[in-house]
py3Dmol code that shows the C-alpha trace and the ligand (Angstrom):
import py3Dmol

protein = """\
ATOM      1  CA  UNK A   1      81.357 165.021 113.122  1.00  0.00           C
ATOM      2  CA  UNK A   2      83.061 168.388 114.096  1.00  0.00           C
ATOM      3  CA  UNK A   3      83.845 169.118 117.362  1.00  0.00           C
ATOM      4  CA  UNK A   4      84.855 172.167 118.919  1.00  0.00           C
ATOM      5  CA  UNK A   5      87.609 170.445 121.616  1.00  0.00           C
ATOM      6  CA  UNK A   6      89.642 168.346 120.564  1.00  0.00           C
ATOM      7  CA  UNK A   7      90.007 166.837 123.918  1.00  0.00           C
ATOM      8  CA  UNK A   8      86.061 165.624 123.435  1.00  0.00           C
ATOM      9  CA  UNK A   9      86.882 164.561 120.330  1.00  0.00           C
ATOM     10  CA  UNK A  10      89.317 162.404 121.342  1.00  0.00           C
ATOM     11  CA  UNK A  11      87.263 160.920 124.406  1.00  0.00           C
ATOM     12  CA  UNK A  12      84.815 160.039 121.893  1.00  0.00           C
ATOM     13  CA  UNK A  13      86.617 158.546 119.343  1.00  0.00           C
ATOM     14  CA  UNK A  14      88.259 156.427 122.220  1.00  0.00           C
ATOM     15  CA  UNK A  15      84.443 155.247 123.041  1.00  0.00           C
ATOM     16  CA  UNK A  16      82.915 154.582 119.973  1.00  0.00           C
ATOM     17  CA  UNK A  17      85.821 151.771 119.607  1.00  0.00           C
ATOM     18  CA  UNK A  18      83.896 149.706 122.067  1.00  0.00           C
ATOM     19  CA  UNK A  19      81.473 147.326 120.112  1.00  0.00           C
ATOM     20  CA  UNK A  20      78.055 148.474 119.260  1.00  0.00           C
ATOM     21  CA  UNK A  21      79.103 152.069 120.313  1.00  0.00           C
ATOM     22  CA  UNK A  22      78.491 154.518 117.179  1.00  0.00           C
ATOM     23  CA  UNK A  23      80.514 158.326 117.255  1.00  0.00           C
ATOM     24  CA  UNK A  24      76.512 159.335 117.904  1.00  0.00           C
ATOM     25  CA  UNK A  25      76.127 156.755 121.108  1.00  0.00           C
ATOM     26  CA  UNK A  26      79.963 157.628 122.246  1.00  0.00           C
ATOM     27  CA  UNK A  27      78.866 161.557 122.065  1.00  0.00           C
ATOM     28  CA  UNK A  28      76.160 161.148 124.138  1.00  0.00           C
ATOM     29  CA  UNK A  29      78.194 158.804 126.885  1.00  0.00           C
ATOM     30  CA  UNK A  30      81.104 161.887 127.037  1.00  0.00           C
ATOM     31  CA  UNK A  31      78.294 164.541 127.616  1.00  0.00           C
ATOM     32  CA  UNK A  32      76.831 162.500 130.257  1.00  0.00           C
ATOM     33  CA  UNK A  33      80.199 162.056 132.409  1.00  0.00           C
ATOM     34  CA  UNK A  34      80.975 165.749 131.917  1.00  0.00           C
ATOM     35  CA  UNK A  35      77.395 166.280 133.378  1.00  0.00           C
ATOM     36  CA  UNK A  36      78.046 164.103 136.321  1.00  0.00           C
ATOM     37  CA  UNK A  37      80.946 164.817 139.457  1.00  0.00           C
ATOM     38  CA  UNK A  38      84.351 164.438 138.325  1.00  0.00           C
ATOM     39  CA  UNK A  39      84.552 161.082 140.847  1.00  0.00           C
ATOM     40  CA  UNK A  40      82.157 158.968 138.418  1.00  0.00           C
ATOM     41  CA  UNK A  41      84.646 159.802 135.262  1.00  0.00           C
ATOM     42  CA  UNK A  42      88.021 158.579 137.658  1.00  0.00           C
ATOM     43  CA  UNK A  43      86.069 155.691 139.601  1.00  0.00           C
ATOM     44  CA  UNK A  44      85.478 154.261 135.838  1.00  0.00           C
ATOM     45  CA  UNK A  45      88.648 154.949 134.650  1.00  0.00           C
ATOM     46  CA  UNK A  46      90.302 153.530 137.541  1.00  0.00           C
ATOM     47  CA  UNK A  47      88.337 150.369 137.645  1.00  0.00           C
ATOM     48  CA  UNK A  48      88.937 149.937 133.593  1.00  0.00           C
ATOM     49  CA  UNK A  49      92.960 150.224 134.498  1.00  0.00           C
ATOM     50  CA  UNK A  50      92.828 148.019 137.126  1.00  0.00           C
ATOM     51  CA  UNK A  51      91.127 145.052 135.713  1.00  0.00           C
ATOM     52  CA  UNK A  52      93.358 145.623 132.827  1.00  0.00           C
ATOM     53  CA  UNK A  53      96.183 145.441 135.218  1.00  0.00           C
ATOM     54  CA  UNK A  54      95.432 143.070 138.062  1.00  0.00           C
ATOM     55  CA  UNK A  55      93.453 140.471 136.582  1.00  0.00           C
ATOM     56  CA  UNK A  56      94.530 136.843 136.186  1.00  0.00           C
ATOM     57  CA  UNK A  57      93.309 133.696 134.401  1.00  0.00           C
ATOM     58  CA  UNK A  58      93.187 130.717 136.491  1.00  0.00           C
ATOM     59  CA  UNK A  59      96.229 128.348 135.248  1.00  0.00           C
ATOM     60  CA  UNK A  60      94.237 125.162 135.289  1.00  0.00           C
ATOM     61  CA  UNK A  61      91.205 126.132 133.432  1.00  0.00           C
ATOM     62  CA  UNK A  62      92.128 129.647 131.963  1.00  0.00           C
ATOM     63  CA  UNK A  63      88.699 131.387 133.255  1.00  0.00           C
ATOM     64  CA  UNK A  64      89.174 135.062 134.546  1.00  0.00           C
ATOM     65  CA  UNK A  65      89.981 135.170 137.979  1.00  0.00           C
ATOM     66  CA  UNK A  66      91.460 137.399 140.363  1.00  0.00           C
ATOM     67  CA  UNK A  67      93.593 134.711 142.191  1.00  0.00           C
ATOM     68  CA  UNK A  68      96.480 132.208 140.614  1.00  0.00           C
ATOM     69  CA  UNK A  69      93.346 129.255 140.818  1.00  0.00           C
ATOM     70  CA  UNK A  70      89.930 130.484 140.323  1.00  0.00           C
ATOM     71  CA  UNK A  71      86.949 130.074 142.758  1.00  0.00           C
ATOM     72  CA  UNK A  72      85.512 126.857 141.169  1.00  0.00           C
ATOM     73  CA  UNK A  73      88.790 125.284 140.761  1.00  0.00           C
ATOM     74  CA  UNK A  74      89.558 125.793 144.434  1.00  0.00           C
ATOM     75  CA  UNK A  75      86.442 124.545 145.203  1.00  0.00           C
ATOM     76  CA  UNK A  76      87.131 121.031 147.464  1.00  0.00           C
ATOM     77  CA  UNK A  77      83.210 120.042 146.607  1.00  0.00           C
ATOM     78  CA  UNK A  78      83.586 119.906 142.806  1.00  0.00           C
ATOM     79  CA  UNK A  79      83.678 117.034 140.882  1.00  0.00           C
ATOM     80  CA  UNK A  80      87.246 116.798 139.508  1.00  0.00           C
ATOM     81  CA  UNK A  81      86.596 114.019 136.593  1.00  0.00           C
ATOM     82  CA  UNK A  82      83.934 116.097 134.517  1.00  0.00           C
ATOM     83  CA  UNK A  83      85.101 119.032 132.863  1.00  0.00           C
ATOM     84  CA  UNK A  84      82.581 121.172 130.535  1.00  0.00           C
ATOM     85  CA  UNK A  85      84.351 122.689 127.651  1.00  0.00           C
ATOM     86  CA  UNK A  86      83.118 126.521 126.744  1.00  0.00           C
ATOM     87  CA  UNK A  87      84.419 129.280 124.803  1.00  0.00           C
ATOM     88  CA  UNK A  88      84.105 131.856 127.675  1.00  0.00           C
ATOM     89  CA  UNK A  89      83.491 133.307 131.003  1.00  0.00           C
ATOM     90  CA  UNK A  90      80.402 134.237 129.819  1.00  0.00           C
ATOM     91  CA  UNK A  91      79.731 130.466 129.253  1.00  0.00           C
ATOM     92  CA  UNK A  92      80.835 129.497 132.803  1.00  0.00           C
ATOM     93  CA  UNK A  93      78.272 132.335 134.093  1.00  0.00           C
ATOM     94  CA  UNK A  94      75.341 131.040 132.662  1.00  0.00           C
ATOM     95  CA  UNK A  95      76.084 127.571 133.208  1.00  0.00           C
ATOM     96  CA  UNK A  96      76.677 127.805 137.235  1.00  0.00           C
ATOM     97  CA  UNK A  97      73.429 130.320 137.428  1.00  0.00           C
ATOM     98  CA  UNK A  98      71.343 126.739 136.346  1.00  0.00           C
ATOM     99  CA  UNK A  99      73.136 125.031 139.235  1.00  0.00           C
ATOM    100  CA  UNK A 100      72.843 122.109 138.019  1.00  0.00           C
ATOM    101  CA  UNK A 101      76.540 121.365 136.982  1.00  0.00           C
ATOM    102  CA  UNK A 102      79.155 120.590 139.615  1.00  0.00           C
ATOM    103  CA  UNK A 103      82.034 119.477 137.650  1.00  0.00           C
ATOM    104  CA  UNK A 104      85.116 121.953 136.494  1.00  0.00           C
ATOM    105  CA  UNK A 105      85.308 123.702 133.046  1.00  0.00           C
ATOM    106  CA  UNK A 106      87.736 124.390 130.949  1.00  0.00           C
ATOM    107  CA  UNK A 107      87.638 127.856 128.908  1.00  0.00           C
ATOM    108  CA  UNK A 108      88.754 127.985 125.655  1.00  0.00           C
ATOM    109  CA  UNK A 109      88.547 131.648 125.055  1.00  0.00           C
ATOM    110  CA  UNK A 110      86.729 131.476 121.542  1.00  0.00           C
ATOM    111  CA  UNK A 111      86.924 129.032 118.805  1.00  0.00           C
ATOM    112  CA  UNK A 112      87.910 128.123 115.671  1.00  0.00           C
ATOM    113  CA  UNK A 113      87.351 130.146 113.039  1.00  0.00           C
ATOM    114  CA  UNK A 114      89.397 130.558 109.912  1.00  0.00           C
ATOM    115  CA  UNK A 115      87.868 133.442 109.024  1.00  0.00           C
ATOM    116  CA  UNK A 116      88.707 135.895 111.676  1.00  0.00           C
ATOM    117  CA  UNK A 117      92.091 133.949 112.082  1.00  0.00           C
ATOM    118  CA  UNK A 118      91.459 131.878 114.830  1.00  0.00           C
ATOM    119  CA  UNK A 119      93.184 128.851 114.780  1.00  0.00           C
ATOM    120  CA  UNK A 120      93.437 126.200 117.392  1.00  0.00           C
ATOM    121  CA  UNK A 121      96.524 127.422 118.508  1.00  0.00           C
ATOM    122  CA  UNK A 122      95.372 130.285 119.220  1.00  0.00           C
ATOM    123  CA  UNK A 123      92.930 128.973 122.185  1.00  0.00           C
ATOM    124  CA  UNK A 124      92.975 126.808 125.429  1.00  0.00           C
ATOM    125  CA  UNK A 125      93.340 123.232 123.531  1.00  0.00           C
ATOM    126  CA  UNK A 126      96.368 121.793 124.303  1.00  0.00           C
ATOM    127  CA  UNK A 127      95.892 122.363 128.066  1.00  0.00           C
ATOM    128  CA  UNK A 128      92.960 120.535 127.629  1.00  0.00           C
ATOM    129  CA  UNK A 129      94.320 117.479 125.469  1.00  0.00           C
ATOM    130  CA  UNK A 130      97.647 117.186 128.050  1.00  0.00           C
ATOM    131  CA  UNK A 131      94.784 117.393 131.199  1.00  0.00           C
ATOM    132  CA  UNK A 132      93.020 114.461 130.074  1.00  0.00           C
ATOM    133  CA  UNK A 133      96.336 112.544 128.713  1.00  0.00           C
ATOM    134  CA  UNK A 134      96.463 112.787 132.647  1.00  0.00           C
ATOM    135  CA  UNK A 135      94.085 110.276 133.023  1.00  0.00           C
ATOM    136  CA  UNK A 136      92.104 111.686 135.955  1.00  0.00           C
ATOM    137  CA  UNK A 137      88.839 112.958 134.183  1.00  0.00           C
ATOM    138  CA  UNK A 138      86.169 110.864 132.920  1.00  0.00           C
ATOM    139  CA  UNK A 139      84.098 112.841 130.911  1.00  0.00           C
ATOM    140  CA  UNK A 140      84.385 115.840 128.747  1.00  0.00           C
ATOM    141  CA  UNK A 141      81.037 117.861 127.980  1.00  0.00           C
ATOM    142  CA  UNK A 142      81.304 120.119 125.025  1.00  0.00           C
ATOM    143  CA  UNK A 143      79.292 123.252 125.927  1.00  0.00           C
ATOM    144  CA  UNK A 144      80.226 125.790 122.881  1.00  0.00           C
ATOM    145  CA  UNK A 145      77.569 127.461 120.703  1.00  0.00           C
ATOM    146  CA  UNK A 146      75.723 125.705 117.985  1.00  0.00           C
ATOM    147  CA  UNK A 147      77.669 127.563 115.153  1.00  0.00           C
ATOM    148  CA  UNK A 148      79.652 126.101 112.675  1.00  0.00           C
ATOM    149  CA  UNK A 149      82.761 126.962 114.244  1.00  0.00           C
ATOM    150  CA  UNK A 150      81.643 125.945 117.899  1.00  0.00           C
ATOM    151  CA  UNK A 151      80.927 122.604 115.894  1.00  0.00           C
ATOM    152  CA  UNK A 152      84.470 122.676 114.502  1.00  0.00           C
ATOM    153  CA  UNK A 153      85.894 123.302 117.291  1.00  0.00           C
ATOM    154  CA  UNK A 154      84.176 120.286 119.230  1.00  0.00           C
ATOM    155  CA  UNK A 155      85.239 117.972 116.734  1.00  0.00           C
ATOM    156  CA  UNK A 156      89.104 119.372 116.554  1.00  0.00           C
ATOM    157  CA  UNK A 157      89.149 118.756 119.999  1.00  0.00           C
ATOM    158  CA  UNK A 158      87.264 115.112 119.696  1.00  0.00           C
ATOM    159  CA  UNK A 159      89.999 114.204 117.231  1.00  0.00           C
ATOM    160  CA  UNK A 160      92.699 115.141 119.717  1.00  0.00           C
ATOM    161  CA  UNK A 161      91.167 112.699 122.562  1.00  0.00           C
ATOM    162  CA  UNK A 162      89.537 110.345 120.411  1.00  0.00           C
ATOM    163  CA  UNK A 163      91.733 107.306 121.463  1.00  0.00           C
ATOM    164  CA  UNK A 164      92.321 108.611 124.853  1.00  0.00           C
ATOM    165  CA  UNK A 165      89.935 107.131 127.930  1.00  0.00           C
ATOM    166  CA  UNK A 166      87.174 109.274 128.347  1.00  0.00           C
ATOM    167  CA  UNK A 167      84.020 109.556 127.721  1.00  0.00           C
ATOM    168  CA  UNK A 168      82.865 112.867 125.225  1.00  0.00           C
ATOM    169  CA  UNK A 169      79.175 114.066 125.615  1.00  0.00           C
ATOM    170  CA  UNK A 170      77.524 117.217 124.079  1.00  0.00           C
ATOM    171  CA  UNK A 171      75.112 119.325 125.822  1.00  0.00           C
ATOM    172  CA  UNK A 172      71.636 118.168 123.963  1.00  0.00           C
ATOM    173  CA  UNK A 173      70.881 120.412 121.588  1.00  0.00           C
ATOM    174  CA  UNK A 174      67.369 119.519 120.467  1.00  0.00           C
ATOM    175  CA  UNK A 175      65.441 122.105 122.307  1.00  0.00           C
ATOM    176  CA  UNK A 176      66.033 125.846 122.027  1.00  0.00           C
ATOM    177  CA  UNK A 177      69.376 126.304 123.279  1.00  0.00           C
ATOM    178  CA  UNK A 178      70.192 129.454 121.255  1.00  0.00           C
ATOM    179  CA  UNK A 179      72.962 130.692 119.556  1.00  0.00           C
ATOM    180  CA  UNK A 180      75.108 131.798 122.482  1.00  0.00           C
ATOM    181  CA  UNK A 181      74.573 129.692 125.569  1.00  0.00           C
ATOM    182  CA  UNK A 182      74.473 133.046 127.672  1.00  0.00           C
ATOM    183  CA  UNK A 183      70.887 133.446 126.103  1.00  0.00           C
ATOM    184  CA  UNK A 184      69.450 130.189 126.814  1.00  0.00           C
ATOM    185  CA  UNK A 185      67.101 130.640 129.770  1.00  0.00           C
ATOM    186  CA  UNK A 186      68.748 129.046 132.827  1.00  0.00           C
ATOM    187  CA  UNK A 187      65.795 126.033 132.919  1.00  0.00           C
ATOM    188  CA  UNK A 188      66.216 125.190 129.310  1.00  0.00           C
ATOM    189  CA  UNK A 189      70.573 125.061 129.604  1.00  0.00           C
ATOM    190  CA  UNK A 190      69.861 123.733 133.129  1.00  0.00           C
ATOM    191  CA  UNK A 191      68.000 120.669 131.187  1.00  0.00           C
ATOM    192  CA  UNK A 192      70.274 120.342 128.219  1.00  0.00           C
ATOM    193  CA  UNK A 193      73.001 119.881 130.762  1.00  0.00           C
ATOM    194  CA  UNK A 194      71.258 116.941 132.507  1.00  0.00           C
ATOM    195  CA  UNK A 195      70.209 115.613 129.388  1.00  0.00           C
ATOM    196  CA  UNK A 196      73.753 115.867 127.088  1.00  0.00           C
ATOM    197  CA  UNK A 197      74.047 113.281 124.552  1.00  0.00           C
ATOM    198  CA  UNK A 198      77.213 111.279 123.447  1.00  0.00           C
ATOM    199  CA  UNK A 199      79.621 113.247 121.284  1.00  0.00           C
ATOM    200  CA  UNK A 200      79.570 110.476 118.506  1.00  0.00           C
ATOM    201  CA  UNK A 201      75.836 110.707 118.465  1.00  0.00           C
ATOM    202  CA  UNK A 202      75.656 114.152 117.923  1.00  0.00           C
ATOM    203  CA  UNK A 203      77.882 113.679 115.025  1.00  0.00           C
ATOM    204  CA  UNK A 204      75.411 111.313 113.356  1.00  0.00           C
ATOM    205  CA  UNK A 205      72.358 113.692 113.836  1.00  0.00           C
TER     206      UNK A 205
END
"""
ligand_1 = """\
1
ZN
Zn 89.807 127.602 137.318
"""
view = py3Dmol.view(width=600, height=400)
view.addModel(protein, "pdb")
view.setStyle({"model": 0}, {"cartoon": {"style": "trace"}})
view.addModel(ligand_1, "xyz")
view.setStyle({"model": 1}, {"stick": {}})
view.zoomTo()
view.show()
């Protein structure tokens, strides 16, 4: 692609780093902000630079938040003793907009996956392993995708509590709870919520 400014050339190699953004998709995005006011271009900027900047994740269960302890940690009507276990805000989203879980999570922020380097120390776990050596909670609910490495990851974890006292469930998996729990409708999550199976059965299936 040749471009006659190098500043737009620049702006537009900048956007097309952003997944699913082609040089094509990026040009198109950098004509449309020179199109509009000058405000639109610095009111994005400026809101890019500040999340980047100001925003936190909550030291008990590691979701983005804008304070030290986020929202549904802080929350005095949440059950303290169930935790769901999820790879993501993303995760956390879809789940409350079912409203049917009142517990706390606990976000991972990915999974395990050899292949893109992840390892486990590389996520959330052993925040998770030392809050349930605690004693406190009574049930962990492993929410991650049905991949392979959401299913490695759910047993790594399993391993690490195995012995410990509390009680591992999965969310049921049976009906079409896709891919990426943030596609799941919110009746269909909503159900395999309510309806989560023991860990060790899953195992067997
Ligand atoms: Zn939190």
């Amino acid at each position: 692609m040749e471009f006659s400014s190098k500043l737009l050339e620049n702006a537009v190699n900048e956007m097309s780093q952003l997944p699913g953004i082609g040089k094509r998709t990026a040009l198109r995005l950098v004509l449309h902000l020179l199109r509009q006011p000058k405000e639109q271009t610095n009111d994005l900027s400026k809101a890019l630079t500040q999340m980047r900047e100001e925003i936190k994740f909550c030291k008990s269960c590691h979701n983005i938040s804008d304070v030290a302890v986020c929202e549904i940690c802080a929350n005095p009507h949440r059950k303290t003793d169930v935790i769901c276990v999820v790879e993501d805000i993303r995760d956390v989203m879809a789940i409350e907009n079912t409203s049917t879980f009142r517990g706390l999570y606990h976000v991972l922020g990915g999974k395990i996956s050899p292949m893109d380097g992840v390892g486990p120390h590389d996520l959330n776990i052993n925040s998770l392993v030392e809050k349930v050596k605690e004693g406190e909670i009574k049930e962990l609910i492993f929410a991650l995708s049905s991949t392979m490495e959401g299913d490695t990851t759910n047993f790594y974890i399993y391993k690490q509590i195995q012995e410990l006292e509390v009680i591992t469930s999965t969310i049921s998996r049976g009906i079409s709870v896709g891919d990426e729990l943030e596609y799941a409708d919110e009746v269909t999550l909503g159900r395999s919520i309510v309806n989560r199976v023991p860990f060790e059965a899953s195992l067997k299936m």
